[in-house]
C-alpha beads as a LAMMPS data file, in Angstrom:
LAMMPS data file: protein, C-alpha beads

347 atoms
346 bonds

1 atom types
1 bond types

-500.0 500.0 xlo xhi
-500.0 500.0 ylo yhi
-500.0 500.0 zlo zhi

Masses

1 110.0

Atoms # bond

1 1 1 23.973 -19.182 12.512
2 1 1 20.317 -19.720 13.813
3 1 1 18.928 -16.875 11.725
4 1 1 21.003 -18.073 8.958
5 1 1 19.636 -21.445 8.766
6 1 1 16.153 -19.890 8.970
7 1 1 16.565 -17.577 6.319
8 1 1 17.824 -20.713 4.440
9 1 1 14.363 -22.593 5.548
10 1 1 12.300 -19.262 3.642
11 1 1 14.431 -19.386 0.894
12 1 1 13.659 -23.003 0.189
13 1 1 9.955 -22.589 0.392
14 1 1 10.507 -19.859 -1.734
15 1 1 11.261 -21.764 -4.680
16 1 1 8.809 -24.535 -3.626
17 1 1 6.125 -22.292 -3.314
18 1 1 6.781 -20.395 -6.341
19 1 1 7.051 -24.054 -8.365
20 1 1 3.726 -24.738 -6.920
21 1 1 2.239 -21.297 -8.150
22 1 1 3.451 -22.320 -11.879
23 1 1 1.644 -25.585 -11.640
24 1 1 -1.585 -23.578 -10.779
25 1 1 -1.652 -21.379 -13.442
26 1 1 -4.393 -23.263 -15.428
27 1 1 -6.476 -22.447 -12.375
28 1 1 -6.712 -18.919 -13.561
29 1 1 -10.160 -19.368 -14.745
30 1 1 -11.783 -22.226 -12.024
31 1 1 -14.925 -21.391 -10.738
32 1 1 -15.129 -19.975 -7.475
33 1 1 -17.424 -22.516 -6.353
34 1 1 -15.428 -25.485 -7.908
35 1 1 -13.618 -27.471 -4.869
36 1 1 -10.513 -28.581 -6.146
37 1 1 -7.381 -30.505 -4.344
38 1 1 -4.773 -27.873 -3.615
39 1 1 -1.080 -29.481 -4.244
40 1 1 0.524 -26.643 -2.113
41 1 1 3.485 -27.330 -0.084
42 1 1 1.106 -26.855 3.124
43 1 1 -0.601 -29.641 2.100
44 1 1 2.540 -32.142 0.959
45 1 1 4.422 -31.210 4.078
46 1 1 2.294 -29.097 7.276
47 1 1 5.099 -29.024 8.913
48 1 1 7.472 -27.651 6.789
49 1 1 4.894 -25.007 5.631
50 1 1 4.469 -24.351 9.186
51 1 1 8.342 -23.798 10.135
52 1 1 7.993 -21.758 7.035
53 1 1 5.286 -19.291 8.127
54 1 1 6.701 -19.187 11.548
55 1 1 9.871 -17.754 9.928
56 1 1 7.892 -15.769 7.706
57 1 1 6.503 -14.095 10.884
58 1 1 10.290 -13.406 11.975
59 1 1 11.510 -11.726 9.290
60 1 1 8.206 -9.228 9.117
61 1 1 9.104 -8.500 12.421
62 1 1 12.671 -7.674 11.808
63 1 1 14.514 -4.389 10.295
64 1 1 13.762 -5.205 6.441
65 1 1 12.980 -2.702 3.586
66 1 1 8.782 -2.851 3.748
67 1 1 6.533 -3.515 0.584
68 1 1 3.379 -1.518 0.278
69 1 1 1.118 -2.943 -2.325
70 1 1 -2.318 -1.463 -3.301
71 1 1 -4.830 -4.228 -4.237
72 1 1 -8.021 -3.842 -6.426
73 1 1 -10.429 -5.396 -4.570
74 1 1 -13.624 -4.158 -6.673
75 1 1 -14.716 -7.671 -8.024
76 1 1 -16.451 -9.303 -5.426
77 1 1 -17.258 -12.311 -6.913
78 1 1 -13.539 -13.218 -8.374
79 1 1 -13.210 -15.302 -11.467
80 1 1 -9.504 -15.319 -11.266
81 1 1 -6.675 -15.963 -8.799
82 1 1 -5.509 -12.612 -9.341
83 1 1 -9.051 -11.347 -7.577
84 1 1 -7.872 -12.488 -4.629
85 1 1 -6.132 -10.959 -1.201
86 1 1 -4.703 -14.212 -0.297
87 1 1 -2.626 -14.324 -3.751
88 1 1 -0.409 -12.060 -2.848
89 1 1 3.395 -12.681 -2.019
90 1 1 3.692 -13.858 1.389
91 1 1 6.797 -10.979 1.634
92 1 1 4.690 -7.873 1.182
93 1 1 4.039 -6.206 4.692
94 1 1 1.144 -4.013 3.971
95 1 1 -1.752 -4.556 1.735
96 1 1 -3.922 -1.356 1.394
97 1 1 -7.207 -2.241 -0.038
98 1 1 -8.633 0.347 -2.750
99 1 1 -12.298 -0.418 -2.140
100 1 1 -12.154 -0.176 1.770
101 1 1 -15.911 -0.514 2.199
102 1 1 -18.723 -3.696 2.488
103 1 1 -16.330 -6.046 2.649
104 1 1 -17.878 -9.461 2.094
105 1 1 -17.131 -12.946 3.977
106 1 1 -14.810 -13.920 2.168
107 1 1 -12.776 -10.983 1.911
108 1 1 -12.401 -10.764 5.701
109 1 1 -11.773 -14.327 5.647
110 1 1 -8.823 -13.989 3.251
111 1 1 -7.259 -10.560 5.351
112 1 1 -7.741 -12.472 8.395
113 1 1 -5.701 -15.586 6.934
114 1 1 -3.203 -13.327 5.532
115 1 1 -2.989 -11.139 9.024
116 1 1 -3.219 -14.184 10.717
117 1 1 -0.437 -17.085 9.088
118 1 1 1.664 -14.342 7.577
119 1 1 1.190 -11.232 9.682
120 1 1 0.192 -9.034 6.644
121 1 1 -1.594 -5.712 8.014
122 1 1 -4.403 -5.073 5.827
123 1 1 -5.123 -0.683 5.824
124 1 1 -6.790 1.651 3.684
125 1 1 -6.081 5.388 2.748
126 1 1 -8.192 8.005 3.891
127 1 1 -7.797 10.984 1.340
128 1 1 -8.404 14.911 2.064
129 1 1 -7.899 15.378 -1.350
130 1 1 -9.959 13.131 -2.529
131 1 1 -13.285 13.886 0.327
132 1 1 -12.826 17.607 -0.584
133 1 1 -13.657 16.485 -5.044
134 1 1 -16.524 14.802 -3.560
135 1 1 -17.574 18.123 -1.722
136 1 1 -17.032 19.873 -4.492
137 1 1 -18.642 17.994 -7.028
138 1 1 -21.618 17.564 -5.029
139 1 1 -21.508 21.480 -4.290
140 1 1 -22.286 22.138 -7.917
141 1 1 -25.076 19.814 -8.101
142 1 1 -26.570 21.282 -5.097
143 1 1 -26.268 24.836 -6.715
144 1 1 -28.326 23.603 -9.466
145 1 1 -31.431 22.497 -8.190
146 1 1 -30.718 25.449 -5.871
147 1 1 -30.798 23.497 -2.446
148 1 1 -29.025 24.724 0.118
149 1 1 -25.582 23.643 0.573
150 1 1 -23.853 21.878 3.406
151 1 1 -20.721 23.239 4.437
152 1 1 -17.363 21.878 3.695
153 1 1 -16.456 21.227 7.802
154 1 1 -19.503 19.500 8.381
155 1 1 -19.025 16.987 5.492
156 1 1 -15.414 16.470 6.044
157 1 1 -16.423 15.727 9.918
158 1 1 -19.203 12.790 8.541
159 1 1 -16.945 11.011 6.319
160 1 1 -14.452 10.483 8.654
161 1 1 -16.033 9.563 11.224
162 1 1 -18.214 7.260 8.570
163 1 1 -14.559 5.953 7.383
164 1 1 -12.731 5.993 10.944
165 1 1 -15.355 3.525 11.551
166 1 1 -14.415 1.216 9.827
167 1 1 -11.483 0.457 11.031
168 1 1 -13.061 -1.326 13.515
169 1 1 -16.390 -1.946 11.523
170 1 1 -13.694 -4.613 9.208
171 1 1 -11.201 -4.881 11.380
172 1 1 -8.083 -3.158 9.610
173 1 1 -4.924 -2.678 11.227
174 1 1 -4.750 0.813 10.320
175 1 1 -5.189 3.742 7.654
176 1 1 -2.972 5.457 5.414
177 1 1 -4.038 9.338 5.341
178 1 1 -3.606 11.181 2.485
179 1 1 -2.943 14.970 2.081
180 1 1 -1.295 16.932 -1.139
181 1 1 -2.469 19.933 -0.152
182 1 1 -1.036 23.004 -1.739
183 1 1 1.269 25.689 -1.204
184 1 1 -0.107 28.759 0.349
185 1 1 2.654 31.421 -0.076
186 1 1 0.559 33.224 -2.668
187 1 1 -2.481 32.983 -1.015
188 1 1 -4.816 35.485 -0.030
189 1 1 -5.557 36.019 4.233
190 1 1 -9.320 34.522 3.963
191 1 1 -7.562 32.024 1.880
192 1 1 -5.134 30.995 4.023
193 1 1 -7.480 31.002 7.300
194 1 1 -9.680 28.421 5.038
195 1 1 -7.098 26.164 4.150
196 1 1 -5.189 25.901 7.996
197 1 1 -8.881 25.614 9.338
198 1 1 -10.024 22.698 6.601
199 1 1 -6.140 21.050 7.383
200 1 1 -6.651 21.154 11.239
201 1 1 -9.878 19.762 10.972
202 1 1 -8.838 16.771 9.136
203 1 1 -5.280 15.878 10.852
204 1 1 -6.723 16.782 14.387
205 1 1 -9.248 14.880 14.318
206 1 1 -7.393 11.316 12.414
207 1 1 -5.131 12.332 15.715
208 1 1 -7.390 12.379 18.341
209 1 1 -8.628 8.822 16.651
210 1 1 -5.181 7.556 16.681
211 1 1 -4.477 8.695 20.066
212 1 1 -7.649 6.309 21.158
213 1 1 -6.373 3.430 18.968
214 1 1 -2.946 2.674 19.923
215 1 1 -2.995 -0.543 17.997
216 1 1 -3.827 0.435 14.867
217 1 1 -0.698 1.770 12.718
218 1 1 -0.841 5.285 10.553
219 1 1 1.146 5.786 7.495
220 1 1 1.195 9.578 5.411
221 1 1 0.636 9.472 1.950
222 1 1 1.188 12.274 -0.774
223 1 1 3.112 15.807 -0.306
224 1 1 4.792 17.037 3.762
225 1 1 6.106 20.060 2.552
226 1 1 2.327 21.063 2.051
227 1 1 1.172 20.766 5.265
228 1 1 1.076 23.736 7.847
229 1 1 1.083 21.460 10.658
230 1 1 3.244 17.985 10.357
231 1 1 3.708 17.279 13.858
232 1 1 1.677 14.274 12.770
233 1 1 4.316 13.031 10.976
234 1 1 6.110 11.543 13.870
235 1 1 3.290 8.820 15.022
236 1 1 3.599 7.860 10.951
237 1 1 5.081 4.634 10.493
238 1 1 5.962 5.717 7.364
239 1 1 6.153 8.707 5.377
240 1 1 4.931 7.233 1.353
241 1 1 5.895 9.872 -1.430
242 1 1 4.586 9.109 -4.896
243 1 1 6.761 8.027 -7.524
244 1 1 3.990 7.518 -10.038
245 1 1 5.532 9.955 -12.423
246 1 1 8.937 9.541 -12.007
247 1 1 10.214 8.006 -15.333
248 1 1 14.216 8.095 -13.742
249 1 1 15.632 7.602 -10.438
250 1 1 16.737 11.253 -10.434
251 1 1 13.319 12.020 -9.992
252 1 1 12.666 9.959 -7.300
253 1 1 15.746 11.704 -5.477
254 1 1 13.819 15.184 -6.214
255 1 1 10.442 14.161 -4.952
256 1 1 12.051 12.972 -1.555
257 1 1 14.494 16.084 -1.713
258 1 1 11.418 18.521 -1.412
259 1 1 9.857 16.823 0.885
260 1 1 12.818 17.225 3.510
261 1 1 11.677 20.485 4.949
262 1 1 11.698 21.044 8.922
263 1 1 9.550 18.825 10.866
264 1 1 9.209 15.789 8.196
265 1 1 10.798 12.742 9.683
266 1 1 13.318 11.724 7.402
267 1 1 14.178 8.348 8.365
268 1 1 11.055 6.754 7.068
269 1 1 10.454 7.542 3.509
270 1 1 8.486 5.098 0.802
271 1 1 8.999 5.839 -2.399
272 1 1 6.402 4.068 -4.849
273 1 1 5.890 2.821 -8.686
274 1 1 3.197 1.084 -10.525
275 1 1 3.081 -2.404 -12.637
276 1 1 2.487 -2.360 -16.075
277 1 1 -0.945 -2.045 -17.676
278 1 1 -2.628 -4.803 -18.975
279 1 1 -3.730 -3.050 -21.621
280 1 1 -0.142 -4.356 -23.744
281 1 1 -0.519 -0.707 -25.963
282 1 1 -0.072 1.067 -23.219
283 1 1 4.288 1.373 -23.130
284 1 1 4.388 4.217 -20.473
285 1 1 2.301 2.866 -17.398
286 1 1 4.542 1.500 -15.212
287 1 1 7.789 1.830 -17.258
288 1 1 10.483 4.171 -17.063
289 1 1 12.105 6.642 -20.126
290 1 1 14.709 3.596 -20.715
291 1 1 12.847 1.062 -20.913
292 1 1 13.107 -0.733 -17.712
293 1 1 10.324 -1.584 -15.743
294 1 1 9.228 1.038 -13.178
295 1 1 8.209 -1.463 -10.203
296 1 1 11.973 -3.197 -10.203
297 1 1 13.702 0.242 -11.112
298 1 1 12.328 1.536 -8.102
299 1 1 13.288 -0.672 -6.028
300 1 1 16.945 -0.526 -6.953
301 1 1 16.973 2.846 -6.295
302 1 1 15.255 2.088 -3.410
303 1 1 17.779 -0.264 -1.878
304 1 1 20.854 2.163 -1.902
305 1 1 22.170 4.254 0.538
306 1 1 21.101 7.875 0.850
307 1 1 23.074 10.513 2.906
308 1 1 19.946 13.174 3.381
309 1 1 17.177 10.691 3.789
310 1 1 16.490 7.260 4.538
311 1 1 14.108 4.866 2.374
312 1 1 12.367 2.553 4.116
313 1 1 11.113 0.488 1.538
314 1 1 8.884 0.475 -1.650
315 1 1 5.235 0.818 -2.210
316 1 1 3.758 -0.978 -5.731
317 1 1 0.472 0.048 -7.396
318 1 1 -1.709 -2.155 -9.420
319 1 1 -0.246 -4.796 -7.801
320 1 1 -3.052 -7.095 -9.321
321 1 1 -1.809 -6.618 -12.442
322 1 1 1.322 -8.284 -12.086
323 1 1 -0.397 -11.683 -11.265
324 1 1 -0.174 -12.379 -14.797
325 1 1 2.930 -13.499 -15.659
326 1 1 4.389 -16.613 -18.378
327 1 1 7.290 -17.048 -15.987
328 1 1 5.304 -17.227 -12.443
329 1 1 2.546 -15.085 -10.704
330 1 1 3.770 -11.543 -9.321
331 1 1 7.152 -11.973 -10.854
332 1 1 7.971 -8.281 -11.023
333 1 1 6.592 -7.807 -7.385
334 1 1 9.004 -10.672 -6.214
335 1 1 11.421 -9.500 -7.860
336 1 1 11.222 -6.135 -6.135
337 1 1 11.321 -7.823 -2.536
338 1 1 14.450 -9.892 -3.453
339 1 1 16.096 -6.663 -4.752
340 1 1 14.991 -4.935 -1.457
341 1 1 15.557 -7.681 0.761
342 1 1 18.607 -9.268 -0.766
343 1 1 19.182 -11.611 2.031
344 1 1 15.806 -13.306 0.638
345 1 1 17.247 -14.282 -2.399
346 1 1 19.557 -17.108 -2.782
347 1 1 23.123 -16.260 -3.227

Bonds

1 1 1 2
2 1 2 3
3 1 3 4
4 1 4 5
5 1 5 6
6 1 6 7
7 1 7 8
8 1 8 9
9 1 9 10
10 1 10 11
11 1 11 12
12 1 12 13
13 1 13 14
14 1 14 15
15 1 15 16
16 1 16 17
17 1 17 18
18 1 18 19
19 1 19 20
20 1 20 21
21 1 21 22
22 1 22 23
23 1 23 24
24 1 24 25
25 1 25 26
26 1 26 27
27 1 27 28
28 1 28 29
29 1 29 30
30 1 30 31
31 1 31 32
32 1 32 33
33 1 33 34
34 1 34 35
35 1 35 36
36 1 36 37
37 1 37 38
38 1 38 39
39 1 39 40
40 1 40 41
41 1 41 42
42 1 42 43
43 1 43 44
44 1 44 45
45 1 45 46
46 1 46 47
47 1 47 48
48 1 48 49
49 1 49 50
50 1 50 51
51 1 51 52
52 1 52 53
53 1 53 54
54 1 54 55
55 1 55 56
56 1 56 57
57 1 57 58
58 1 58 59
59 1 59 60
60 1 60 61
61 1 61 62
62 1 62 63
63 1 63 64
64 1 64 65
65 1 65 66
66 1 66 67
67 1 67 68
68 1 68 69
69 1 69 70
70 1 70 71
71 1 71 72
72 1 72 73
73 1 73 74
74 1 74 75
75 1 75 76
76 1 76 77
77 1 77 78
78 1 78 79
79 1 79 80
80 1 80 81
81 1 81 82
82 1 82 83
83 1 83 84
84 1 84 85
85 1 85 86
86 1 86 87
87 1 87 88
88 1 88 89
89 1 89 90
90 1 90 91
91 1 91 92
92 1 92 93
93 1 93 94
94 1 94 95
95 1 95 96
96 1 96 97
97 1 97 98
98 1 98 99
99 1 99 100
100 1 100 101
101 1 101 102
102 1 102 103
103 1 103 104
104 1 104 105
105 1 105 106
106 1 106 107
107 1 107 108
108 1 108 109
109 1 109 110
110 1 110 111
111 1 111 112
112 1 112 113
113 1 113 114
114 1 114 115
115 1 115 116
116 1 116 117
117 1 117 118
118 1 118 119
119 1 119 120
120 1 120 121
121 1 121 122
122 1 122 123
123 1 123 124
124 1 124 125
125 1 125 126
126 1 126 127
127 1 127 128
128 1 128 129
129 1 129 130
130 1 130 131
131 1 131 132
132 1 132 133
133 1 133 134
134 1 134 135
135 1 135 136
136 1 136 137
137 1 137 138
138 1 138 139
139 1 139 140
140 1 140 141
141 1 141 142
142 1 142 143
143 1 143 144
144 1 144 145
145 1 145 146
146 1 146 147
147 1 147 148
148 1 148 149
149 1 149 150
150 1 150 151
151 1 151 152
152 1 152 153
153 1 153 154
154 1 154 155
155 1 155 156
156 1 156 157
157 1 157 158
158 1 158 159
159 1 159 160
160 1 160 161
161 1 161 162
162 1 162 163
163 1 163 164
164 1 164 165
165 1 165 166
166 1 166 167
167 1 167 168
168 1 168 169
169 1 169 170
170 1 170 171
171 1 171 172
172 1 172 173
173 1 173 174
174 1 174 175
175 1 175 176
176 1 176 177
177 1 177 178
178 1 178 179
179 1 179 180
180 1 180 181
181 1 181 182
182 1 182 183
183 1 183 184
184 1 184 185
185 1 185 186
186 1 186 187
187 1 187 188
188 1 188 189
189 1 189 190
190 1 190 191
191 1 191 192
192 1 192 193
193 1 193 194
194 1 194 195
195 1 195 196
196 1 196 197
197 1 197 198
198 1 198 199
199 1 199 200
200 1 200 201
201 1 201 202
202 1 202 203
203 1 203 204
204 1 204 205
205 1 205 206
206 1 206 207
207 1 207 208
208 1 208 209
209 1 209 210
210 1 210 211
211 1 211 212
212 1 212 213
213 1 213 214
214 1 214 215
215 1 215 216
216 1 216 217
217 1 217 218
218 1 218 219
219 1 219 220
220 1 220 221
221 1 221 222
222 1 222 223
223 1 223 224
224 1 224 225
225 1 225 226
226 1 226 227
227 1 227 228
228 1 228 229
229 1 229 230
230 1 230 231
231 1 231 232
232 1 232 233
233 1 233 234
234 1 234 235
235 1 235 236
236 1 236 237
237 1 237 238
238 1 238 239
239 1 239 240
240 1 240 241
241 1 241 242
242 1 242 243
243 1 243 244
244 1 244 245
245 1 245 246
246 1 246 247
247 1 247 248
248 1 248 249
249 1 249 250
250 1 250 251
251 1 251 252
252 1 252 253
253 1 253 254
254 1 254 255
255 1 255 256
256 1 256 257
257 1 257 258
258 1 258 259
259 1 259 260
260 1 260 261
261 1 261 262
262 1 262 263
263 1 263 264
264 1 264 265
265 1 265 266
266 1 266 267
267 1 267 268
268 1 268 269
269 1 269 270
270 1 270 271
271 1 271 272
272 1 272 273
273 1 273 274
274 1 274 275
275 1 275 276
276 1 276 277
277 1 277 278
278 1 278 279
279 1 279 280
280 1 280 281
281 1 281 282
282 1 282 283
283 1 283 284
284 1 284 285
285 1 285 286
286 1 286 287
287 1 287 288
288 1 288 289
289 1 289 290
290 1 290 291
291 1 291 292
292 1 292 293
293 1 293 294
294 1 294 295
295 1 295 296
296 1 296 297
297 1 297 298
298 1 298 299
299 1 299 300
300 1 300 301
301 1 301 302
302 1 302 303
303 1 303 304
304 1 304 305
305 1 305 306
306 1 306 307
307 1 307 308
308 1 308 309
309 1 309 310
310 1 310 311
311 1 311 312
312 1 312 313
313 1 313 314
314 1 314 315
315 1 315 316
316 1 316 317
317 1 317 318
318 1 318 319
319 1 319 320
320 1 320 321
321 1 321 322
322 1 322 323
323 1 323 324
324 1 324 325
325 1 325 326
326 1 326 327
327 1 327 328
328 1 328 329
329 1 329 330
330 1 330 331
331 1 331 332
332 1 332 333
333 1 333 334
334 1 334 335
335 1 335 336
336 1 336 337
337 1 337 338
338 1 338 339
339 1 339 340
340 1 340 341
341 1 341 342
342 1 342 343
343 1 343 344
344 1 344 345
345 1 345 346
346 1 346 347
C-alpha cells in the first residue's frame, strides 16, 4: 500500500510538472543570462517537490526497465532549454554525454543537480572503433609528409588513459565502452594475432581501471559476438545493442538473437532507437517502415517478455531533439518510460 501511495505521489507530479513544462515553452529562446521567476512546482510547494524527488530516488533504485539517453552537449553557451542537461525527464537513469570533454561550470553544475536531486548517473562511451579511425586517419597524414609513424598500441594506450581520466577529471559515474569489432573466421594468422593483441589491449586495460574504481558503473556498447574475449561482459551493467537500423521489431529480435553466443550475459540487454530529425524532410530518421515512430516502437517491443533473452530497458538517441514538441517537451521520450514503466503512468 506504501509503495502504492508513493507511486501515486510521482504520478501526480507527473502531470504537474509536465503542466508546468507547457507553460515554459515561450522560454525556448530567453537569454541565458536573463533571471527570470521559475513557476515550477518546487517553487509553489518545496515540500511536495521534495516528497516527489525523494520518491523519484526510490523508484531509480528499484527493478524498473532503464532509459539510456544520449545528449548533445556541443553548445556550450545554450540559447535554448533543449541545450540543457537538467531538461531532461526526471525518469531517464543514464545520461551519456556525446562531448565528454572540457566540461564547463555550468555543465557540472547541471550533472551534479541531476546526480544529486534525481540520482541520474551521468557516463560517456569510450569507443575502440572509433580511437582506431582516428589512428588511422592520422596514419595517412603522417605517411604524407613522410614522418615517422606511431604505432597503433602506443596511441590506443594514451587515449585511454587521456579519457579514463576523466572520469575522475569531471566526475562521471562511469563509461560506456564500445567495441564492434569484426569477425575473424576468414582472417589471415598475422591478422588474427593483430586483432586479439589490439582487443586485449583495450578491454584489459578499461578492466584493470574498473577493477580500481569500484564505484564507477561500466556498460558494453555495440557487437559481443565480435569479441574474442567477453569475460568482461559480466562486470557490465548492461549489455546496449544498437537498434539504429532496425526499421521493425523483427529486427530488433535478430540483432539480440546474434548476439546470444556463449559467454554474453543475457539477462541484461538494451536495445536502442533514435528521435526524429529536426530536419522535417527527413521521414526515415527515427521512424520505422510503418510509419510509427522508432523511439516508442522500441520501447513496446522492449517491454514484452522474451524467452531467450531478457531486455533490460531502452536506450534513445538524439534525445535533444525531442525537446521540441506542440504537445509538451520530450513527449516521445516520456512516452517511452510510461510504456516501459507502466506502473508510472496513470491507470
Amino acid at each position: 500500500m506504501k509503495n502504492k501511495l508513493k507511486s501515486k505521489t510521482i504520478i501526480f507530479l507527473f502531470s504537474l510538472l509536465t503542466s508546468f513544462t507547457l507553460a515554459s515553452c515561450s522560454d525556448w529562446t530567453d537569454v541565458e543570462a536573463l533571471k527570470i521567476e521559475d513557476p515550477g512546482i518546487e517553487n509553489q510547494n518545496p515540500e511536495l517537490y521534495a516528497e516527489y524527488l525523494e520518491n523519484l530516488k526510490i523508484y531509480k533504485s528499484s527493478h524498473h526497465k532503464i532509459v539510456y539517453a544520449w545528449f548533445d552537449n556541443s553548445v556550450k553557451t545554450p540559447f535554448n532549454r533543449a541545450q540543457h542537461i537538467d531538461n531532461i525527464p526526471d525518469s531517464v537513469d543514464v545520461v551519456i554525454l556525446m562531448h565528454p570533454d572540457n566540461l564547463n561550470s555550468r555543465e557540472m553544475k547541471e550533472k551534479e543537480s541531476i546526480r544529486n536531486s534525481k540520482a541520474t548517473k551521468t557516463i560517456f562511451t569510450l569507443s575502440y572503433d572509433l580511437i582506431k579511425l582516428k589512428y588511422d586517419n592520422k596514419l595517412a597524414e603522417q605517411e604524407e609528409t613522410n614522418i615517422e609513424p606511431e604505432d597503433f598500441l602506443t596511441f590506443l594506450a594514451d587515449t585511454l588513459k587521456y579519457s579514463l581520466n576523466m572520469v575522475d577529471k569531471y566526475d562521471y559515474d562511469g563509461i560506456a565502452i564500445s567495441y564492434n569489432g569484426k569477425g575473424i573466421l576468414h582472417m589471415t594468422d598475422p591478422e588474427k594475432e593483430t586483432y586479439i593483441l589490439n582487443e586485449n589491449t583495450f578491454i584489459n586495460t578499461i578492466q584493470n581501471w574498473s577493477e580500481a574504481h569500484k564505484d564507477k558503473i561500466i556498460v558494453f556498447e555495440g557487437k559481443p559476438q565480435n569479441m574474442v574475449n567477453n569475460t568482461i561482459l559480466s562486470s557490465c551493467r548492461h549489455i546496449i545493442i544498437s537498434g539504429i537500423e532496425a526499421t521493425n521489431a523483427n529486427k530488433l529480435s535478430y540483432n539480440i538473437l546474434t548476439a546470444c553466443i556463449d559467454g554474453v550475459p543475457t539477462d541484461r540487454f538494451v536495445v536502442t532507437a533514435s528521435s526524429t530529425s529536426l530536419d522535417q524532410s527527413d521521414k526515415k530518421t527515427g521512424y520505422w517502415t510503418d510509419g510509427s515512430l522508432a523511439v516508442t516502437s522500441s520501447a513496446t517491443w522492449a517491454a514484452a517478455s522474451y524467452t531467450d533473452f531478457t531486455i533490460s530497458g531502452l536506450g534513445i538517441h538524439n534525445v535533444n531533439n525531442d525537446y521540441f514538441n506542440a504537445r509538451k517537451v520530450y513527449q516521445y521520450t516520456r512516452e517511452a518510460i510510461y510504456i516501459l514503466n507502466p506502473s508510472l503512468k496513470a491507470k
